[in-house]
KOLGU-89024 format. One record per residue (C-alpha): residue in one letter; x, y, z. Coordinates in steps of 0.001 Angstrom, whole numbers, plus 524288, in hexadecimal, padded with zeros to 5 digits. Layout:
<pts>
+------+-------+-------+-------+
! baza !     u !     v !     w !
+------+-------+-------+-------+
!    A !     X !     Y !     Z !
...
+------+-------+-------+-------+
</pts>
This chain:
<pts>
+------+-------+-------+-------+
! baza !     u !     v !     w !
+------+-------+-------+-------+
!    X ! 45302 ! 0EEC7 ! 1903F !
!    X ! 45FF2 ! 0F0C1 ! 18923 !
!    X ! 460B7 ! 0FF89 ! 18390 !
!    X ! 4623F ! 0FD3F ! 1735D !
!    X ! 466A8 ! 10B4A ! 16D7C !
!    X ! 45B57 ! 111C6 ! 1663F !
!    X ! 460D8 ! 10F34 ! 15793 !
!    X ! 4637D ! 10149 ! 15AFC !
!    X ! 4561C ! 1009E ! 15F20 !
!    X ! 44FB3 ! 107CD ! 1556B !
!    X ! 45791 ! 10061 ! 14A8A !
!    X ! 45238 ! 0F404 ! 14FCA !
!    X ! 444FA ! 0F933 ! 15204 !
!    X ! 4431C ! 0FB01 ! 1427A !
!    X ! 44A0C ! 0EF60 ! 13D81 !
!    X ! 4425C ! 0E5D8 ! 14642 !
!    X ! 43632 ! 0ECF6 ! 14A11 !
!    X ! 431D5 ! 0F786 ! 13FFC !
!    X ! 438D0 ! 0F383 ! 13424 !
!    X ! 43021 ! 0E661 ! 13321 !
!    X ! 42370 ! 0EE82 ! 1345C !
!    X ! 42755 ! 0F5B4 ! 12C69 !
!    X ! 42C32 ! 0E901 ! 12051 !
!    X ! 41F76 ! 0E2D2 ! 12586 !
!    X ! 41638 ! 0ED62 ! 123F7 !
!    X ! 41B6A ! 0F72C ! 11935 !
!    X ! 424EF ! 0EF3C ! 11221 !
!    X ! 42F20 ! 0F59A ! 1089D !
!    X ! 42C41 ! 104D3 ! 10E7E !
!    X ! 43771 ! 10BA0 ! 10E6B !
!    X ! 43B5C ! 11188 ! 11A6B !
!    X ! 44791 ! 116BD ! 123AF !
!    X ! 44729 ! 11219 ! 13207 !
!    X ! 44E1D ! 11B7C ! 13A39 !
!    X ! 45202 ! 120A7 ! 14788 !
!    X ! 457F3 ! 12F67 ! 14506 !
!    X ! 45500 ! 13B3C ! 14BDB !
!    X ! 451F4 ! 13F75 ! 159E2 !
!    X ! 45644 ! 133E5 ! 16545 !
!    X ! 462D5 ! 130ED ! 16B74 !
!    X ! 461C1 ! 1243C ! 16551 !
!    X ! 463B7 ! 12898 ! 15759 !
!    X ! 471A0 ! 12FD0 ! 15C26 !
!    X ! 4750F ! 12139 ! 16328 !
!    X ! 474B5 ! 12724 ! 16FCC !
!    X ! 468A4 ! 121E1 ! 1755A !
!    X ! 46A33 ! 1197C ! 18314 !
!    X ! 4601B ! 114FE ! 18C6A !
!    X ! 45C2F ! 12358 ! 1914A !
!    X ! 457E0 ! 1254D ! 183EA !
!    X ! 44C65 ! 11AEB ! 183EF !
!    X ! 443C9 ! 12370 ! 18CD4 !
!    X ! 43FC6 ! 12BC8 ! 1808F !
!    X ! 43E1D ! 12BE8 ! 172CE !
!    X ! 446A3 ! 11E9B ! 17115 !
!    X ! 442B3 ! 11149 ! 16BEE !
!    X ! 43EFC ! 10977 ! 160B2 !
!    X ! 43E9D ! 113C8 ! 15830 !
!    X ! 441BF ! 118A2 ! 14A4D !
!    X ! 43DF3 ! 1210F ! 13F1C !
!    X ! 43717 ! 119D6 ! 132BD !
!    X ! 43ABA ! 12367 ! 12710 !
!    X ! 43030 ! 120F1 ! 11A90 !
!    X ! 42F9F ! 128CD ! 10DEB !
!    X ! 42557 ! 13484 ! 10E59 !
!    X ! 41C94 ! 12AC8 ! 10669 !
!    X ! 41C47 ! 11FF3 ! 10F00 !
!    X ! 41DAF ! 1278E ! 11AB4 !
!    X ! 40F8B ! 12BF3 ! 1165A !
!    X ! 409B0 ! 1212A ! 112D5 !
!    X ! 40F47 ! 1172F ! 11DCF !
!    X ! 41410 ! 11DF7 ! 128C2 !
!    X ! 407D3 ! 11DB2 ! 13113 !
!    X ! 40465 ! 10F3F ! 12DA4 !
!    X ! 413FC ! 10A8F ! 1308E !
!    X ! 4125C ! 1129E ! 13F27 !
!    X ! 4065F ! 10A20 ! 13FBB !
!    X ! 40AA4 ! 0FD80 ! 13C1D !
!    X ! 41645 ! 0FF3A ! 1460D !
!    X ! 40D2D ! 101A9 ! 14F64 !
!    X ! 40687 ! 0F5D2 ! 14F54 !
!    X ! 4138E ! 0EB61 ! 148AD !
!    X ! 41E8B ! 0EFB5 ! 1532C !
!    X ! 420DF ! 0EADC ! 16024 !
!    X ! 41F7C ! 0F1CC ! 16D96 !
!    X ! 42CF9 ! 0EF5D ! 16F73 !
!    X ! 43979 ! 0EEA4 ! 168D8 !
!    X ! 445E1 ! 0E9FC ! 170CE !
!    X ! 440E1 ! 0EAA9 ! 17C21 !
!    X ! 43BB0 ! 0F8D1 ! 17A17 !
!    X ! 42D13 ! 0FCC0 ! 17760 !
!    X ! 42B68 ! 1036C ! 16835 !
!    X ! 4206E ! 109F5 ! 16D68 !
!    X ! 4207B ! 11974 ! 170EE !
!    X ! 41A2E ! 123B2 ! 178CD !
!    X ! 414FC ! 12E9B ! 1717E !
!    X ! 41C99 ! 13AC6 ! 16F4D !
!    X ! 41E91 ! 140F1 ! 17CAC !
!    X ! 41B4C ! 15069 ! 17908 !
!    X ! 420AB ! 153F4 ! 18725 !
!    X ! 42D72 ! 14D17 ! 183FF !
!    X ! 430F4 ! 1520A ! 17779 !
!    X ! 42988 ! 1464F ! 16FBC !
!    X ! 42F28 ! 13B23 ! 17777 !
!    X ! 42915 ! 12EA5 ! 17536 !
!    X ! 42D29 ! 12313 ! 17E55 !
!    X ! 42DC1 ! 114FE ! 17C1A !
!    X ! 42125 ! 10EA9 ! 181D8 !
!    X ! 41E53 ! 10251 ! 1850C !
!    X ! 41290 ! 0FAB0 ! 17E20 !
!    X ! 40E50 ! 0EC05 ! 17C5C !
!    X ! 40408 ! 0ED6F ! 17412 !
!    X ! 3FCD3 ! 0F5BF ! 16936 !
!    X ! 401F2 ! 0FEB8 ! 15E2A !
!    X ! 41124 ! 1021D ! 160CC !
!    X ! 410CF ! 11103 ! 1632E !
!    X ! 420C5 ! 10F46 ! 15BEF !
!    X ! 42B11 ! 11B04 ! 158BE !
!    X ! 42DE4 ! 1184F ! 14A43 !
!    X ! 42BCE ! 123D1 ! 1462C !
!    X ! 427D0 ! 122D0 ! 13560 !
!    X ! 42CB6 ! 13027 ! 12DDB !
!    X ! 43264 ! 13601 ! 12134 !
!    X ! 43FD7 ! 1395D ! 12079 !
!    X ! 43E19 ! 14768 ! 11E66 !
!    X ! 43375 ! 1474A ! 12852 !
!    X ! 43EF5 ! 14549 ! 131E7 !
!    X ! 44769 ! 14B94 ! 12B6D !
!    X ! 43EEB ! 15981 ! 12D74 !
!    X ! 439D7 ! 1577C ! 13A2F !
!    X ! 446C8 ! 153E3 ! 1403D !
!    X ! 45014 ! 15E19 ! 1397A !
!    X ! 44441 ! 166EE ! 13130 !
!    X ! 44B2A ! 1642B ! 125DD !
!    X ! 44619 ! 15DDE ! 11818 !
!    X ! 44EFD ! 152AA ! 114D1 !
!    X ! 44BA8 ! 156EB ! 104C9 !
!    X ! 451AF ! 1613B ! 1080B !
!    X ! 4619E ! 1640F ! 10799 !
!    X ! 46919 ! 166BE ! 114B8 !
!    X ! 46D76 ! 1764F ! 11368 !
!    X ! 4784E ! 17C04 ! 11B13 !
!    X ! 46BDB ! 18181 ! 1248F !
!    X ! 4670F ! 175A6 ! 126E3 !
!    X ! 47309 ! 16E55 ! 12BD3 !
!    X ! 47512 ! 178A5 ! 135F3 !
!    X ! 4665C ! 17800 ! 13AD6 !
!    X ! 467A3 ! 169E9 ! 13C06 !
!    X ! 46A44 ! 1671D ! 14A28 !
!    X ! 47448 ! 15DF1 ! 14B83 !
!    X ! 46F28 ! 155B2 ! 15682 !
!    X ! 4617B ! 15264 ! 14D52 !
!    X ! 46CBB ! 14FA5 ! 1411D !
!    X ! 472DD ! 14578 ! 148ED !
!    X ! 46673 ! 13D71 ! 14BDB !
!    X ! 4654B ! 13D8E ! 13EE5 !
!    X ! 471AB ! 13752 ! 138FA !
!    X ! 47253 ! 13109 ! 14430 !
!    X ! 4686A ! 124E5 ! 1499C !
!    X ! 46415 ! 11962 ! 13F89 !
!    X ! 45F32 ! 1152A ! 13392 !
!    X ! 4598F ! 10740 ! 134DD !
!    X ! 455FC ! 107A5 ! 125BB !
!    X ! 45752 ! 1115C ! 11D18 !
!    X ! 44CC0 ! 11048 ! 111A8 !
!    X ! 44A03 ! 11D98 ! 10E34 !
!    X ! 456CC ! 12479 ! 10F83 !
!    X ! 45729 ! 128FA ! 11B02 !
!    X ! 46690 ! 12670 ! 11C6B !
!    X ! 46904 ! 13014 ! 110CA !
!    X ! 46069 ! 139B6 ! 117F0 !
!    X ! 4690E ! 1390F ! 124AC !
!    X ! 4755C ! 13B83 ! 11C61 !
!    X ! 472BB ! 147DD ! 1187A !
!    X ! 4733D ! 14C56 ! 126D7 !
!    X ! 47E84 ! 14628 ! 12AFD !
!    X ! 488DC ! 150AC ! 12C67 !
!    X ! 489AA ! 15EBB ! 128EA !
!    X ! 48DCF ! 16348 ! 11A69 !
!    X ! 49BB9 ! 1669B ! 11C2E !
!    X ! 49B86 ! 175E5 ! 11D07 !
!    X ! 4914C ! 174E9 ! 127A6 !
!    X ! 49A4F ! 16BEE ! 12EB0 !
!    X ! 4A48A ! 175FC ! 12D25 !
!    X ! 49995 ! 17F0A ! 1309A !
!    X ! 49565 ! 17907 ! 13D81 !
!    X ! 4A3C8 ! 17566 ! 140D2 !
!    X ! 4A77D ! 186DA ! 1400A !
!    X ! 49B25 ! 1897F ! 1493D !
!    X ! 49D85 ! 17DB2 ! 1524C !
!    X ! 4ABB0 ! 18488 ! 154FC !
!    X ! 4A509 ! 192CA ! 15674 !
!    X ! 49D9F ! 18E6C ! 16091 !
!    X ! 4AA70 ! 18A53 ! 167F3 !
!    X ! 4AF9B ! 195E3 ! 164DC !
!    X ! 4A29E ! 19E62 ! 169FC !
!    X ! 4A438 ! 19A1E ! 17803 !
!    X ! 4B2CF ! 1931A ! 17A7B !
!    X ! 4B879 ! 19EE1 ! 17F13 !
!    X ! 4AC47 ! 1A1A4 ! 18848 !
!    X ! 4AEF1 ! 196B5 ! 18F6B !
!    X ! 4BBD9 ! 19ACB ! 1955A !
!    X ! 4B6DF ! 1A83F ! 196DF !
!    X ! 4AA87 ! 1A521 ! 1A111 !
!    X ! 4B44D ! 19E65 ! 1A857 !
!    X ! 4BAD0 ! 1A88B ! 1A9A1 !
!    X ! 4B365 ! 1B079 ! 1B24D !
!    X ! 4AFCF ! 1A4E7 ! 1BA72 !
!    X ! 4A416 ! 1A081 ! 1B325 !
!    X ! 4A739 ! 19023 ! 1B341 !
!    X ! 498D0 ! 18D77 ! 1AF5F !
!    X ! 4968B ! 195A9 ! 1A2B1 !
!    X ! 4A603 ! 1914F ! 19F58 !
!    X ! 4A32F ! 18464 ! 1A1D6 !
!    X ! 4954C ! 184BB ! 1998F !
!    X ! 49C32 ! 18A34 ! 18ECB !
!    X ! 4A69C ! 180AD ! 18EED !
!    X ! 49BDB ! 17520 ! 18BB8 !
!    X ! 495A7 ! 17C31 ! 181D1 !
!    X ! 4A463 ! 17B9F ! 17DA2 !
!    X ! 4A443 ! 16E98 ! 17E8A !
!    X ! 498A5 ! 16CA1 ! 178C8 !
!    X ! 49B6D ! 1748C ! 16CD4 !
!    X ! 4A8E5 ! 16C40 ! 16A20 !
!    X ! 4A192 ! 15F6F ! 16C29 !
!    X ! 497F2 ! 16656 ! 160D5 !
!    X ! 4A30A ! 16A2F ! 1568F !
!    X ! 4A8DE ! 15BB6 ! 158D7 !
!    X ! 49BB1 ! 1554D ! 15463 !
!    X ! 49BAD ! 15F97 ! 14988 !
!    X ! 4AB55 ! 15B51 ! 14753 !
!    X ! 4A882 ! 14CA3 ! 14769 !
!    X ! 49C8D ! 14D04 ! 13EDC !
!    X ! 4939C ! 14B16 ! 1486B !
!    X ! 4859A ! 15169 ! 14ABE !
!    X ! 48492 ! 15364 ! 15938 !
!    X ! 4799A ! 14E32 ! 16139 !
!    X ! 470F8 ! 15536 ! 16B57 !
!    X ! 47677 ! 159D5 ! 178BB !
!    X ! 47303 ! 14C70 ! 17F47 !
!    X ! 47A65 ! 14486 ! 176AC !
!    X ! 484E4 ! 14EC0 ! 1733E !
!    X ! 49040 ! 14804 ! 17B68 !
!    X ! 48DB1 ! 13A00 ! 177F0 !
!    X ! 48EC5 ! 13D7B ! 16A2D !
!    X ! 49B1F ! 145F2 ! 16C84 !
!    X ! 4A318 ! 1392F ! 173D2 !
!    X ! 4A126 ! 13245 ! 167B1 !
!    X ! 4A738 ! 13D8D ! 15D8B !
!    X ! 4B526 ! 13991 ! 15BC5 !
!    X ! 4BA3A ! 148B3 ! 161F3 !
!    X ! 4B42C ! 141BB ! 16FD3 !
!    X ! 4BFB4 ! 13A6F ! 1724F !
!    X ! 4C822 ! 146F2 ! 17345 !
!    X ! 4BE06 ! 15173 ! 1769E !
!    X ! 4B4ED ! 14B1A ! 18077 !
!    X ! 4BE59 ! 14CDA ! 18D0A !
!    X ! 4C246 ! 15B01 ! 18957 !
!    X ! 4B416 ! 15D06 ! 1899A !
!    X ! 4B0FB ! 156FC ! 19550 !
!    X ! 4BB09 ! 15DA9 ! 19BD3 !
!    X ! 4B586 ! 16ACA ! 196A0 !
!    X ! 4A8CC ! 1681D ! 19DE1 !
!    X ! 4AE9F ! 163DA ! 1A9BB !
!    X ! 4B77A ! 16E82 ! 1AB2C !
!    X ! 4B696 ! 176B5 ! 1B7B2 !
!    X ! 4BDAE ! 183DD ! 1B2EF !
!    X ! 4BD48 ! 18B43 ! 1A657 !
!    X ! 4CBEC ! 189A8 ! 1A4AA !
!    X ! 4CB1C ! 17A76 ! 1A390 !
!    X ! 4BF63 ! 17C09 ! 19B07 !
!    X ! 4C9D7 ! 184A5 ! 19434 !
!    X ! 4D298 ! 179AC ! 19313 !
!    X ! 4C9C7 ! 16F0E ! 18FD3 !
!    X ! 4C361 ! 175E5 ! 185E9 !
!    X ! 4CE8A ! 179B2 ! 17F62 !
!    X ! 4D278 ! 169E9 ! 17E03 !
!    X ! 4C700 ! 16878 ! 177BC !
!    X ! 4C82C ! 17475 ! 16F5A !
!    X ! 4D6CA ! 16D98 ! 16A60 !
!    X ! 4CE22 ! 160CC ! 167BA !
!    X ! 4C33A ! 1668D ! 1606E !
!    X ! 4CD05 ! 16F22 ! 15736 !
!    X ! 4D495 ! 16387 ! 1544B !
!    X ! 4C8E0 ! 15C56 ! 1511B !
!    X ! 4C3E6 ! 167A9 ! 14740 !
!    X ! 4D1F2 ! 167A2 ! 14170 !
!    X ! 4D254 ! 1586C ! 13DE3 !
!    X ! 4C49A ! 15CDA ! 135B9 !
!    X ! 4CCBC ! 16482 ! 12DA6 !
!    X ! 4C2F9 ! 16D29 ! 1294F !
!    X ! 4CA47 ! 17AEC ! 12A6A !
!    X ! 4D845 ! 17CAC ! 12EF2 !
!    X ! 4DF9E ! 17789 ! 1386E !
!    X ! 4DA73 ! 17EE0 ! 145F4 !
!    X ! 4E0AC ! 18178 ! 15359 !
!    X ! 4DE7A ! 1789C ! 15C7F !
!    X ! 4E1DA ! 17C17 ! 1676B !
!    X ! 4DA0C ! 187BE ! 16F73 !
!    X ! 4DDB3 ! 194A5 ! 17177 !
!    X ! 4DAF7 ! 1A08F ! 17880 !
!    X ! 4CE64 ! 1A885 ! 177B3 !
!    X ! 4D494 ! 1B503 ! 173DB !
!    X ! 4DD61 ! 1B62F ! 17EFF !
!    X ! 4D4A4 ! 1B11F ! 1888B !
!    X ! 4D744 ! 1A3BA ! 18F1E !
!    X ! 4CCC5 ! 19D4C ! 18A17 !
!    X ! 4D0D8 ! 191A4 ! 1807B !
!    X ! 4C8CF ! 19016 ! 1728B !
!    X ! 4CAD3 ! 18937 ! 16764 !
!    X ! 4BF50 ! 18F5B ! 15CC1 !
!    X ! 4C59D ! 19D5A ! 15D09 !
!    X ! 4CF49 ! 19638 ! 15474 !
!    X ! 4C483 ! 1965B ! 1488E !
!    X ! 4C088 ! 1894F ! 14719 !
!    X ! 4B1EA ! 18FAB ! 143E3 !
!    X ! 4B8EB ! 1979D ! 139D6 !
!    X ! 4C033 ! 18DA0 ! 132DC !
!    X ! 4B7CD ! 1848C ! 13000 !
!    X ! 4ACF8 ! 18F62 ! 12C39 !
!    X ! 4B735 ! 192D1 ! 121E6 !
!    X ! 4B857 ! 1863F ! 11CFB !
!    X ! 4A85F ! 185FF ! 117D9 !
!    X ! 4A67D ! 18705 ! 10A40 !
!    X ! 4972A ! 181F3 ! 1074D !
!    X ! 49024 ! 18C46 ! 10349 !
!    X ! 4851A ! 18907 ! 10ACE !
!    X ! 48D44 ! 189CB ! 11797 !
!    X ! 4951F ! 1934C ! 11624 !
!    X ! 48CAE ! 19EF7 ! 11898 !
!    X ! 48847 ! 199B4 ! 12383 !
!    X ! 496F5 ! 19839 ! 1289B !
!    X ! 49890 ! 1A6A9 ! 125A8 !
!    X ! 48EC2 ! 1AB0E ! 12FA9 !
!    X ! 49175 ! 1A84C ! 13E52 !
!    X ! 49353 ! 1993A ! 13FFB !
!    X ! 487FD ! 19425 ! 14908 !
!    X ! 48880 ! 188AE ! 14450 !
!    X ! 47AE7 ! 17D73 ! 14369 !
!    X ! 470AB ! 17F0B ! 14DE7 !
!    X ! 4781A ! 176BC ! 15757 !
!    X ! 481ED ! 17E70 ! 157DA !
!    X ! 47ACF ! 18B74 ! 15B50 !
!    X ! 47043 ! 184DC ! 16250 !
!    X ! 46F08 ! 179DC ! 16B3E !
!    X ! 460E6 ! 17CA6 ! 16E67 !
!    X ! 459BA ! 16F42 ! 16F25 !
!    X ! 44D8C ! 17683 ! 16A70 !
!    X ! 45335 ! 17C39 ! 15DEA !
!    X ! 45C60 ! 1707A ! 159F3 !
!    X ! 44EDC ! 16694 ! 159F5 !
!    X ! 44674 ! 17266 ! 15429 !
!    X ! 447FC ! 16D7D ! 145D1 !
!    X ! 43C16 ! 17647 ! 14285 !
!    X ! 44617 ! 1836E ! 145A8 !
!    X ! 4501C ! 17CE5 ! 13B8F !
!    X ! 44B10 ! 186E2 ! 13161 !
!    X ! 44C15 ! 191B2 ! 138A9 !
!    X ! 45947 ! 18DC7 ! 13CE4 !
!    X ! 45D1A ! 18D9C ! 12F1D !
!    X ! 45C57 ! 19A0C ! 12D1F !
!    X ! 46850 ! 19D99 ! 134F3 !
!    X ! 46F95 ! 19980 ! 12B32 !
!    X ! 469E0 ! 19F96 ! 11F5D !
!    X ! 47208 ! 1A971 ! 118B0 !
!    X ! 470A2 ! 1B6A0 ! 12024 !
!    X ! 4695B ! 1C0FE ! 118DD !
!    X ! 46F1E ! 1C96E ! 10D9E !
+------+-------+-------+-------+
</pts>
């Protein structure tokens, strides 16, 4: 059977399958159909491998808290018994949620009797607060951006909208990129965290220890590949997609051989020297934003030491001068750690949206 990427499918799936059960059974309700949120599908980067778990005809039906009330049970049924056991060649029916597997449900086979389907009915700010535990009523603080992981804000403005009848594509806009101080924000602690380890990568060389020099290298790596997203406008995805997302930023062209070179490097000293080619790129990159003054960029010596680095120029600094929002700014006067992806890549606390509150607090004004 010929692989047909999820959002293709899905798109389908509504405008020939659900949407006429929908005209035929509940005519004139006012709904979104949707496919945002968790799946490699709604980032476009779905393939065959994918189909073994939570993939398929699938999508999210969005209804207004009244009708969601009132209808949603008796539109699940009606699906159930109007739409077919298959759809392109792939069965719409699902296994139930897998609790030893995170949830996973699994396309399933069936001929006959009620379609067990994955179109899942909700409200908006049902979503909305179980995906991110935040009330869409309410407006997006300085707190909130930053406890946002970026990988859940990307399945968000990213995926489809099939049809939009409840305004669900004005919802999505207010997440699409961070208020401009933030950015500036994010950009200062994306170059402290070069600057925290890129003269510790030289240095464990130094006395012969290739594997901790070489680890720190690709966190390095990692961290530039990071700030570039942040550069380009880009929420970054989750570790699995993190690369294929990175070859198609416009910095790839330039940055992706440095970077391979970095992790194929045998000795500290061309580590050294690859890094510092990407350092040159990266700077010249944040110069062409124009956000602060011009910066060096080209690398230069850790204090002596013959270590190359490129953030002990002050690119933090700079741009933390440049914020003026008074809802940012104290928190760019206390030590710059940046959202939770940047001081934690902890799969456990980035899809804990429950701890979001209690992550907030870290950036509450400090005590009198």
């Amino acid at each position: 059977m010929r692989f047909i990427p999820g959002l293709q499918l899905s798109r389908r799936f509504y405008r020939e399958a659900v949407r006429p059960v929908l005209d035929r059974s509940f005519p004139g309700l006012a709904h979104t159909a949707a496919l945002i949120g968790p799946g490699s599908e709604t980032l476009g980067f779905d393939d065959e491998m994918s189909t073994d778990h939570s993939w398929g005809p699938r999508l999210q039906l969005f209804l207004r808290p009244q009708d969601f009330a009132a209808l949603s049970a008796r539109i699940d049924a009606e699906l159930r018994q109007e739409l077919p056991h298959r759809f392109l060649g792939y069965p719409t029916s699902f296994t139930d949620p897998d609790p030893a597997d995170n949830g996973t449900r699994l396309m399933q086979a069936t001929e006959s009797g009620p379609v067990n389907h994955l179109v899942e009915t909700l409200t908006t700010g049902a979503f909305f607060l179980s995906y991110l535990n935040f009330d869409v009523d309410r407006t997006i603080e300085a707190a909130d951006w930053l406890t946002f992981p970026q990988q859940k804000l990307r399945s968000i403005v990213a995926g489809a909208v099939f049809h939009d009848g409840i305004g669900l594509e004005a919802m999505r806009a207010r997440f699409a990129w961070y208020p401009p101080d933030l950015w500036r924000y994010l950009l200062a602690a994306g170059w402290a965290r070069i600057g925290q380890e890129e003269h510790l990568m030289g240095r464990a060389g130094l006395v012969g220890d290739e594997i901790g020099s070489a680890l720190i290298a690709s966190r390095l790596v990692r961290d530039l590949m990071r700030l570039c997203f942040l550069m380009e406008r880009q929420y970054a995805p989750y570790a699995k997609w993190l690369g294929t997302a990175f070859a198609r930023l416009a910095a790839a062209e330039q940055l992706t051989g440095s970077l391979l070179a970095v992790q194929r490097a045998q000795t500290w000293q061309e580590r050294d020297r690859r890094l510092s080619d990407a350092y040159h790129l990266v700077a010249a990159q944040h110069n062409r934003l124009a956000l602060t003054e011009s910066m060096p960029e080209n690398t230069q010596c850790f204090f002596g030491r013959p270590f190359r680095v490129i953030a002990l120029h002050g690119f933090a600094d700079a741009l933390l001068r440049t914020i003026r929002d008074p809802e940012v700014a104290p928190i760019a006067q206390r030590r710059p750690i940046g959202s939770i992806d940047q001081f934690s890549d902890s799969t456990e606390l980035l899809e804990a949206a429950e701890l979001r509150s209690a992550l907030r607090a870290l950036y509450a004004p400090a005590p009198a």
